[in-house]
N, C-alpha and C positions, 0 to 999 in steps of 0.2 A: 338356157342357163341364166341364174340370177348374174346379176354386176355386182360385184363389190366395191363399195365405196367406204367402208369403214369398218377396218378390223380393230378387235380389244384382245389384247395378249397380256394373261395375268403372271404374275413374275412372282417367284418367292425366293429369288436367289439359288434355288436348287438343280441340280442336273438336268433333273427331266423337265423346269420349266423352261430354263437358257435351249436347251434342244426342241422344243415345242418355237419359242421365239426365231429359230432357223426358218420352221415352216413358215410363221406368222412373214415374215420379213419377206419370204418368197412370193407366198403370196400378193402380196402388197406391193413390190415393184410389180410381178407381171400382170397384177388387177389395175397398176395404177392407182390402189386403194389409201387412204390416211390409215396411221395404224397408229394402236394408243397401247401405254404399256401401262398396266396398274400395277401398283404393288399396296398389297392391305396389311396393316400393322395391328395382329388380331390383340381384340380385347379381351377376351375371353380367355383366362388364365387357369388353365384344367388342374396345375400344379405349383401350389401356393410358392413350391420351391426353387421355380424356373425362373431363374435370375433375366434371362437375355430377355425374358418376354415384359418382364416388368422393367427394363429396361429401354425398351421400346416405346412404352406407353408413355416415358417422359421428354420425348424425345421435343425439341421447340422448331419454331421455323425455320431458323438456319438451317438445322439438321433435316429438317423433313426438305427443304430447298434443295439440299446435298444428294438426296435419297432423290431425287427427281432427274436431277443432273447425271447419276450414278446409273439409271434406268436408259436415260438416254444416250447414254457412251456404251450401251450397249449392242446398239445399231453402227454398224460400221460408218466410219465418217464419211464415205463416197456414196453408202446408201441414204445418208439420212440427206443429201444435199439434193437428191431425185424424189423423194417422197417427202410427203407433210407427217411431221411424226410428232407425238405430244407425249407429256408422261403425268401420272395422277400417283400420288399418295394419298392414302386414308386408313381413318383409325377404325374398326368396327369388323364384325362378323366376317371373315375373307369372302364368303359366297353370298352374302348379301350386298354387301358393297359393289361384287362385280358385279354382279346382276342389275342395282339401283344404276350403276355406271353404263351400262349396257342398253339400257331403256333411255333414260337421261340423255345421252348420245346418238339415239338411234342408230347403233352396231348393228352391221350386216354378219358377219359372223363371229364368233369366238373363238381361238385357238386357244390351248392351256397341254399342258403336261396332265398326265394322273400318276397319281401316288397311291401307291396298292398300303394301304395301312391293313393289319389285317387285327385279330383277337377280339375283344370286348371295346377296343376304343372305336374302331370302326361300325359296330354294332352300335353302340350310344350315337356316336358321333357321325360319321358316313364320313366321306372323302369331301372335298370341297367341289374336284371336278364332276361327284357323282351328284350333287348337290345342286351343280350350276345347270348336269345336262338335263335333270329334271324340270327345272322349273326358269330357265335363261328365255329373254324375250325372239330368241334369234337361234338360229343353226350353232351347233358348237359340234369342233373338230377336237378332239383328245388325243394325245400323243402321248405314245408311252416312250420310254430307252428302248433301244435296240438290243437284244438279246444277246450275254455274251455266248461265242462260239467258245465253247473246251475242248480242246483236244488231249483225247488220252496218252500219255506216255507209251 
């Protein structure tokens, strides 16, 4: 069995990444491993009219400072005081960043959520995690949600 010494857990603030970071976190106490949280603040703006994303691209230090802090209070406080944990913000392509970050680091594995985008954006664009399991220097573990159960009336 490889050692883990350094997980990368990319974050978009969404469900399935905060649920993907449960595993990451798990991992990481009982590897012993450091584990790094990224979050990429894409530049690539698909729709001129997407206010929050050009929004982001203005964001200055403090705020990117804040966005780091924010990442890392994401780790419960009794976990983060047993593990070495860091956080990265970056502006650029989400799956290229991770990956530049992943190598850069020398990351043992990758944990991430996946986001099922589906029609014609998927088609042009692919997923980010199906992006990263392609072509990532290292193993990457993907996490999807947990299926809801229905029950019928």
């Amino acid at each position: 069995m490889i050692k883990l010494k350094k997980i990368l857990c990319p974050i978009d603030f969404s469900e399935c990444s905060l649920y993907a970071l449960s595993y990451a976190i798990d991992l990481s106490v009982k590897e012993h491993a450091s584990l790094c949280l990224i979050h990429v603040i894409e530049t690539h703006i698909s729709d001129i009219g997407d206010i929050m994303k050009q929004i982001d691209l203005l964001l200055d230090g403090e705020q990117i400072e804040s966005l780091r802090v924010k990442l890392l209070n994401l780790i419960p406080h009794d976990i983060r005081a047993t593990i070495h944990a860091e956080s990265i913000v970056e502006k650029g392509i989400p799956f290229m960043e991770i990956m530049k970050t992943a190598k850069e680091k020398r990351i043992d594995l990758i944990v991430m959520g996946t986001h099922g985008r589906t029609g014609l954006e998927h088609i042009l664009i692919g997923s980010v995690a199906e992006r990263v399991i392609q072509k990532a220097p290292c193993p990457v573990l993907s996490i999807r949600l947990p299926k809801q159960v229905f029950s019928m009336p």
